[in-house]
Structures are given as C-alpha cells and as structure tokens.
C-alpha positions in Angstrom: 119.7 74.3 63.6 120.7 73.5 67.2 118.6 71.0 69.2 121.5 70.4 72.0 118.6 71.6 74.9 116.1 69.3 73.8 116.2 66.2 76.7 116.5 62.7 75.6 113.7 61.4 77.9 111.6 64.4 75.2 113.1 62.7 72.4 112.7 59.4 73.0 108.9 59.9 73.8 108.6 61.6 70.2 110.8 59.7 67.9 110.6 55.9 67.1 114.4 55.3 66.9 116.0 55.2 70.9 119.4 54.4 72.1 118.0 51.0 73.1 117.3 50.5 69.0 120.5 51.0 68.5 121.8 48.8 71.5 119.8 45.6 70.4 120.7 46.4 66.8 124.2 46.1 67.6 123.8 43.0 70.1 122.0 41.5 66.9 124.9 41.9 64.1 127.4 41.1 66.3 129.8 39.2 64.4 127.7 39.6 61.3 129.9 42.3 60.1 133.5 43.9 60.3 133.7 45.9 63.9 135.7 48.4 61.1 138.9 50.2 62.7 138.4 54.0 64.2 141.8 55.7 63.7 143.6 59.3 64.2 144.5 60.8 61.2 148.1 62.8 61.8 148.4 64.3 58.4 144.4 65.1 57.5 144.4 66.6 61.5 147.7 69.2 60.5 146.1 70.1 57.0 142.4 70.5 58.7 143.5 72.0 61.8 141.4 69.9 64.0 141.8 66.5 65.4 140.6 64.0 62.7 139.5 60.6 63.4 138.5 58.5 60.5 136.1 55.5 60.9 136.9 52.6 58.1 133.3 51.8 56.8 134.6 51.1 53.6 136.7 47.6 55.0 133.2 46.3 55.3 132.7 42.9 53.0 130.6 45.0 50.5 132.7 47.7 51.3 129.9 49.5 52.5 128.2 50.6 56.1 124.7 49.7 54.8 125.4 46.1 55.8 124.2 47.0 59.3 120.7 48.3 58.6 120.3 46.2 55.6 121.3 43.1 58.3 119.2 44.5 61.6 116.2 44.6 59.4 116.7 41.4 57.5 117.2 39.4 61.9 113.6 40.9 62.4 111.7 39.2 59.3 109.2 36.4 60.8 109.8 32.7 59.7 106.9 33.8 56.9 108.5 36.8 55.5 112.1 35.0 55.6 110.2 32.3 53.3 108.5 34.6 50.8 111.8 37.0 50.5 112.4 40.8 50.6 112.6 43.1 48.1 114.1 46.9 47.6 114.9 49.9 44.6 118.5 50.6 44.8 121.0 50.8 42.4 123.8 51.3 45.2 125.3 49.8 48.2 122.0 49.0 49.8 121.2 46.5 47.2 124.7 45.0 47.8 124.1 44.6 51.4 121.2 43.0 51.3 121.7 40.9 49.0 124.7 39.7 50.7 123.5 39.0 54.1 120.1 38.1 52.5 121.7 35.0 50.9 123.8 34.5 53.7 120.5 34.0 56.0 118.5 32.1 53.3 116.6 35.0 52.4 115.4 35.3 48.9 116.4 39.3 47.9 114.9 40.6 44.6 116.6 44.1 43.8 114.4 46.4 41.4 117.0 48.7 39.5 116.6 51.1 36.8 118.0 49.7 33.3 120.4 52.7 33.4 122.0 51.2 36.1 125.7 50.3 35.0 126.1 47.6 34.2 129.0 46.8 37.2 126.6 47.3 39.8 124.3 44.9 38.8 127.1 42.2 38.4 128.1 43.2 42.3 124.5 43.0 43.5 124.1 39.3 41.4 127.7 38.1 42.7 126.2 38.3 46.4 123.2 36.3 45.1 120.5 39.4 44.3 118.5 38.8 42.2 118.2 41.7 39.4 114.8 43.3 38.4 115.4 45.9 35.8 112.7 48.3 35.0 112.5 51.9 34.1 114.4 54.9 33.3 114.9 56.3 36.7 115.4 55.2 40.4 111.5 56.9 40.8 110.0 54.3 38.4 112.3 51.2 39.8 110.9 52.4 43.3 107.8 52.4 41.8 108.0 49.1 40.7 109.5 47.1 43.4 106.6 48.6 45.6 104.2 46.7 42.9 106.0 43.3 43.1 106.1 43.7 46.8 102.2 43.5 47.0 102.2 40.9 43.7 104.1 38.4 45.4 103.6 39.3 49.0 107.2 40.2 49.5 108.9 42.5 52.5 110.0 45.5 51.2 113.2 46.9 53.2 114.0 50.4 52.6 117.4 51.8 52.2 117.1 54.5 54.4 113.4 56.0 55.8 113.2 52.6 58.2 113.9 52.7 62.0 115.5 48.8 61.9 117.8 50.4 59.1 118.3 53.5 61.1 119.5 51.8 64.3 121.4 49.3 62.1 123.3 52.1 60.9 123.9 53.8 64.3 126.2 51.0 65.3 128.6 52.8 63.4 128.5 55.8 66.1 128.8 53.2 68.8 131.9 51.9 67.9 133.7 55.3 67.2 132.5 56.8 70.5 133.9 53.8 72.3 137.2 53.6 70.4 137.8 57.5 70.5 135.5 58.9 73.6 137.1 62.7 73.0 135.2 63.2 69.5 133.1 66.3 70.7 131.8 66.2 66.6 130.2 64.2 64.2 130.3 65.3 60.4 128.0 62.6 58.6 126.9 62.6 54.9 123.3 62.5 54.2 121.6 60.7 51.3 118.4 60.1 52.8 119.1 60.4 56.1 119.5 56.8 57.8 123.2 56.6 58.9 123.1 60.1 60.5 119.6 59.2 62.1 121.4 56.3 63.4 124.1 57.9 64.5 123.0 61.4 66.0 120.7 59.0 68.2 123.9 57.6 69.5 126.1 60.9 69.8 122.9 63.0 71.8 122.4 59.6 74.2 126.8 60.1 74.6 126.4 63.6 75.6 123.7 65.9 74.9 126.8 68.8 73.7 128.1 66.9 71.6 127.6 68.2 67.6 126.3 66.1 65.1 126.6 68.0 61.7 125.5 66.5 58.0 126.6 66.8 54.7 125.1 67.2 51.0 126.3 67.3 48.1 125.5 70.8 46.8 124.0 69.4 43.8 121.3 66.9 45.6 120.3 69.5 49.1 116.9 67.5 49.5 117.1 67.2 53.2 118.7 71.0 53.4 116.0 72.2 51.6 113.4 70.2 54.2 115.1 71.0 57.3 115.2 74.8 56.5 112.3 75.2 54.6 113.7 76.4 51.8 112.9 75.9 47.8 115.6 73.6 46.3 116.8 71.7 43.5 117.8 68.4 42.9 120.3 67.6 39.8 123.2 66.9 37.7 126.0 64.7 37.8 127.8 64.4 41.2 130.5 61.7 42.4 128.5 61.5 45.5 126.3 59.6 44.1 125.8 57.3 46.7 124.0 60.7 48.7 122.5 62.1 45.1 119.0 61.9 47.1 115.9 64.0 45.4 113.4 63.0 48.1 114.7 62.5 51.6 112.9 60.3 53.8 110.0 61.6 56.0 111.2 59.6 59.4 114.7 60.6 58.7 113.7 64.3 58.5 112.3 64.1 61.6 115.1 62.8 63.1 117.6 65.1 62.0 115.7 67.7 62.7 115.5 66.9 66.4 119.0 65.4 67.0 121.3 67.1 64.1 122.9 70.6 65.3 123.8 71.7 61.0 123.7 70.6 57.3 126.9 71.9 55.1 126.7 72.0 51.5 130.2 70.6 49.6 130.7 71.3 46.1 132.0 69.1 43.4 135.8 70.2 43.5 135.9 69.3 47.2 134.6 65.7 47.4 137.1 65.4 44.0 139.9 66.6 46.4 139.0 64.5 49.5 138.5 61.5 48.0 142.2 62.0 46.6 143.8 63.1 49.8 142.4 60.0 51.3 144.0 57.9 48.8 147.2 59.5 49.1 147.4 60.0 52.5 145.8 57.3 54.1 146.0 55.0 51.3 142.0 53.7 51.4 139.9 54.2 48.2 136.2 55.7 48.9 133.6 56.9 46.9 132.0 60.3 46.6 129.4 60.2 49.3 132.2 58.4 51.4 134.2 61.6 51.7 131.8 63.9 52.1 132.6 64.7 55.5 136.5 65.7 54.9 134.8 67.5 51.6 133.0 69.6 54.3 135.7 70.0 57.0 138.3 70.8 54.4 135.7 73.4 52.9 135.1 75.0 56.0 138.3 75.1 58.2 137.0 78.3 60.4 133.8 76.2 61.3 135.8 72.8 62.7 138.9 74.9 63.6 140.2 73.3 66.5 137.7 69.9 67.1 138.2 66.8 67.6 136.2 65.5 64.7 134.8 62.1 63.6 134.7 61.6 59.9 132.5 58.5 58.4 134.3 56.7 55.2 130.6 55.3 54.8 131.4 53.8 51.8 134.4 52.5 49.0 132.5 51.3 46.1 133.9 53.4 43.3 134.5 53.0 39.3 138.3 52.6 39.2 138.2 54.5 35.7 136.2 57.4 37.3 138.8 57.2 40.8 141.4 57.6 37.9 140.0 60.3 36.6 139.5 62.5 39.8 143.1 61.6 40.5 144.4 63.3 37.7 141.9 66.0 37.9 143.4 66.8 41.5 147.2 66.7 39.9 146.4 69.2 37.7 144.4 71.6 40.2 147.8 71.5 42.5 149.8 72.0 39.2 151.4 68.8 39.2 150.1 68.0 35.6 149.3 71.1 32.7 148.1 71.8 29.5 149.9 74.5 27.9 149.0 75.9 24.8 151.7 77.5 22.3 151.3 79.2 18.7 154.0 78.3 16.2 155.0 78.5 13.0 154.5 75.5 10.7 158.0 75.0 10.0 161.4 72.7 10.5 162.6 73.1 13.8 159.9 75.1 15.8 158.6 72.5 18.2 162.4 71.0 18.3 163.0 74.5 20.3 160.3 74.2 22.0 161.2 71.4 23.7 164.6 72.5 24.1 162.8 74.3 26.8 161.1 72.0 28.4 163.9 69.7 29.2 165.9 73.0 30.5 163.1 73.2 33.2 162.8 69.6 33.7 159.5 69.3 32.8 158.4 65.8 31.6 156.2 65.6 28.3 153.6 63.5 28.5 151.2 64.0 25.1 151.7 66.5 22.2 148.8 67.6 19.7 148.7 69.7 17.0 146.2 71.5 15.4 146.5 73.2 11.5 142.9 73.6 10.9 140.2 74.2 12.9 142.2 77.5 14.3 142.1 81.5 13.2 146.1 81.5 12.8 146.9 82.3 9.1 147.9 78.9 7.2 151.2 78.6 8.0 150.5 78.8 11.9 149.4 76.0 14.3 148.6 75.4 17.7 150.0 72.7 19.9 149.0 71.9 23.5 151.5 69.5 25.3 150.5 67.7 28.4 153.3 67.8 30.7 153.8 66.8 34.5 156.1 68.6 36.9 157.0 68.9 40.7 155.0 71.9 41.2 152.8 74.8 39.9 156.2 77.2 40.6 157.9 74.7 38.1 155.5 75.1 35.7 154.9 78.8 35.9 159.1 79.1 35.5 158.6 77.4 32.4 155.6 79.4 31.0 157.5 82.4 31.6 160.9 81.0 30.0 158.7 80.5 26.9 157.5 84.3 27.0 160.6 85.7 27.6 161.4 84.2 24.0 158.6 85.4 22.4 155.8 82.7 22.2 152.7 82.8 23.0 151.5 80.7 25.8 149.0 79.8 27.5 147.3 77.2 30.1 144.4 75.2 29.2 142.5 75.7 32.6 140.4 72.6 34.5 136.8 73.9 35.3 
C-alpha cells in the first residue's frame, strides 16, 4: 500500500471527505471539546528509537476522541431531526459521546446496545443522559435493531464510524498534532472501522503529500486488512482492543484508506498488554486497548519506524480498572518482576521452613503460597507448592531458582502464555 503519488486535487474529486470537511468540522466544535495536549515522549522515543509524540485523546470529557465526529454530526441535524432525536448501536465510546454532547445540545440520543453489554458501560452512556435500548446477543443484532427504531420513530441514525461528518469530526485530531508538532513525517493510527484514520490521513496527505499515514489492527479483528489487501480473514476472540474489535469495516472508510493510507500493521495481544503498561508507567495516563495500539505497533516493529518522528493517537482511556490491573501484573511477570515457581517436597516438619530460608537469602518477597497433596502424581507423602513471589529482576529470580537446584529441589516456573 503506498498512495503518496496520487494528487489531492484527484482525491478530492473522488472521495466525499476534503480538507475543507475537516476545516469547517473543526471551526464547528471549537470549544465544544478539550483542544487535548500533543507532547514529546523522551523515554518511549529512547526505548522505540524514533521520535515519539503522543496526542492525549484520552483527557477528552468522555475520555474519548469520538466526541468530535459524534459532535460535527450532531451541529448538522435540522431543527426537525434535533426535535425527533438520533439514534446509534454502540456499546463503546461512540455511545458515550453522543450521548454527552446530545444532551448537552437538547438532542434526544437513544443508544441500542447488546444485553451483553457490561453493565458499566451502560451506566456511563445513561450518566451523560443516553438513553439505553438493550436488545440482542451481539453488536450485529443491536445494529440491527437501532436501524428498525430509526425508521419506527423517524429518528437520525449517526454512525460511529462509515459517515463523512464523523470522519472529518475525527480528523480534527490530525489538525491539532500537525500544528503543535509540524516535524511528524508519520502517522500510526488504530483502525476499528476506519473513521479516525479517514479523518486524519485526509489531514496528513493535505500537510504534505510524503508524509506516511500507517494503521493499526488488532491481529485478532484484521477486517479492514483483510479488505484493503484482498485477502480471506477472520474476525474473533477476546482482545483488549476492544474499542477496534471491528468484523465489518466500513465501505466509505475503505475507500478512504485505501487512497490516503501508505500501510496496515497487525499487533498482537502481548503488545497492546505491554503498551498500555508502559504508558502508565511512563507517562502516567491510563488508556485502553485500542488506545495504544499505535505504540503496540511501533514497539512491535522497531526496524520499520527506526529513526521517525512518529505521531502516536491515545484515541481513547476508557478501560475496566480490574482488567488495567490485570494487564499490569501480567506485564510484571513477563519482565520477571513477579513469578510463579513451582517446588516438590516432602510432606514433612520443616521442608517449606527451608525453603524459605532461601528465599529471604535472595531477597525475594513472598507474596502467596499454595499447596497441593492431591490432585498430583507424587507418591502420598509428596506435595507441590507454587509460591508467588516478586523481585527486582528476572536475574534475581533466576539466582534463586538456581540456589534451589544446587540443593537438590526440583523447581520450576509456572510460565504466562
């Protein structure tokens, strides 16, 4: 994919989403929502190689980019439209969004979710003043529905990504962080269904036709990988990019990024666990999944961005703090911070005393011990016990493991998949 030679004057004449969409999208919401900060990243740029500048999406009120599209589309209802309300399917940050700005305007905003929709996100759309439809199993049947109600009771139905007003609402976000940092010569964007890069590789080609505009999918959900390239793909499973876990992407969208977008990289689970992490340590700003999909990819594929001056998207911050806790831990123990270990014993006085004697020798902190007499294939008077530990590095924990050897038990490390 590289549409850099294509003129804009072409473009323009072929697709319905210009520069000047953009423009008057951004003269619209004005004020509406947060101009969010762009800022250089010194410690993600040294550990990337690359110059990395991070645009704060997530310090939106909904903590959430979609505001713009959501708001550019709800500024160009007529008086009738505004009257009867809007309606969309979404059980994400769309629905939050537009149901904000909705209320805010004095725009009734019914949201169609699926009833598997947890139950958090429906309190978040219903605290902004959405009202909450709930029908089906899946997002396909919600869809489904809302497209019913929307001819039932004549209501405007405003689509969370395949729309041009939502497209150019999103490509405010390119505006800002090619004003505030000029020298970005590359774009990495997630893609869901394709608005925000839409939006935004408008923007970057109108900028300067060389610079590269490259998305990101999670590599469980490659819908608009699989479109762009031609290729058979499939859609599924449980990733924490949820907020981009797109089967069907939109057609307007795919013909967008197939004009304006120069790549599509595929990031695997592992990778948006460890961005989203790094973010929180190092710059100390939650995101979701789909919101760090971009350091997922760069971080993935060093050799590709070596030696850019990147701009990275936190599109969004709207996470479950039990799951953020979970990948947090998850990334301790892939950089051997936190272990399992597993050691055979006998079932007697004394043997996990000495045990232990080890473990403060190394200064290795104990943080759970669990034994296990029965369901095992060590003769009766045997057990297994894994202890959950924490240290200051893998090294510390691999002096341990082999401390324990070199007296004769038998240890191993319960490995993270």
């Amino acid at each position: 994919m590289n549409h850099t030679t294509t003129s804009p004057e072409t473009l323009a004449a072929t697709l319905p989403l210009t520069i000047d969409d953009v423009r008057a999208a951004a003269a619209r919401i004005e004020g509406a929502v947060v101009r969010t900060p762009t800022m250089h990243s010194i410690t993600l740029s040294k550990i990337a190689g690359a110059e990395i500048w991070l645009k704060f999406e997530n310090l939106q009120f909904t903590a959430a980019y979609k505001e713009r599209g959501a708001l550019n589309a709800l500024l160009q209802l007529t008086d009738e439209q505004r009257a009867r309300g809007v309606i969309a399917a979404s059980a994400g940050n769309h629905s939050q969004g537009l149901s904000y700005h909705g209320t805010r305007l004095g725009v009734p905003v019914t949201i169609v979710m699926p009833r598997t929709t947890p139950s958090v996100k429906i309190m978040q759309t219903e605290s902004v003043g959405g009202k909450v439809v709930l029908e089906g199993e899946t997002f396909d049947e919600a869809y489904a529905h809302a497209r019913k109600l929307e001819t039932e009771l004549g209501l405007t139905f405003v689509h969370p990504f395949d729309d041009p007003h939502v497209a150019a609402g999103a490509g405010t976000v390119a505006l800002e962080m090619l004003e505030d940092a000029p020298e970005i010569d590359c774009l990495v964007v997630p893609i869901g269904g394709g608005g925000l890069i839409s939006g935004m590789a408008t923007v970057a080609k109108d900028h300067h036709p060389t610079i590269e505009v490259v998305g990101v999918e999670a590599a469980l959900y490659p819908s608009m990988y699989g479109r762009i390239n031609g290729v058979p793909v499939k859609c599924g499973g449980d990733t924490l990019a949820e907020g981009i876990a797109v089967k069907e992407p939109g057609e307007f969208t795919s013909r967008v990024i197939a004009q304006r977008v120069d790549d599509i990289l595929l990031v695997e689970e592992d990778a948006l666990e460890r961005a989203v992490s790094l973010l929180l340590q190092i710059e100390k700003t939650v995101v979701e999944g789909a919101g760090a999909a971009g350091l997922a990819a760069v971080l993935a594929h060093p050799e590709r961005f070596k030696g850019r001056t990147l701009g990275l998207v936190l599109c969004g911050g709207n996470i479950d703090t039990r799951l953020l806790a979970n990948v947090l831990l998850r990334d301790l123990a892939r950089s051997g911070r936190l272990a399992r270990l597993r050691v055979t014993l006998q079932d007697r006085p004394g043997a996990l005393y000495k045990v232990m004697k080890e473990f403060d020798a190394h200064s290795v902190n104990i943080i759970e011990i669990y034994h296990q007499r029965i369901f095992t294939t060590l003769p009766a008077k045997g057990l297994i016990t894994d202890i959950e530990c924490e240290a200051r590095d893998r090294e510390q924990i691999d002096a341990l493991v082999a401390a324990l050897r070199a007296k004769g038990y038998s240890v191993s490390q319960v490995e993270l998949n």
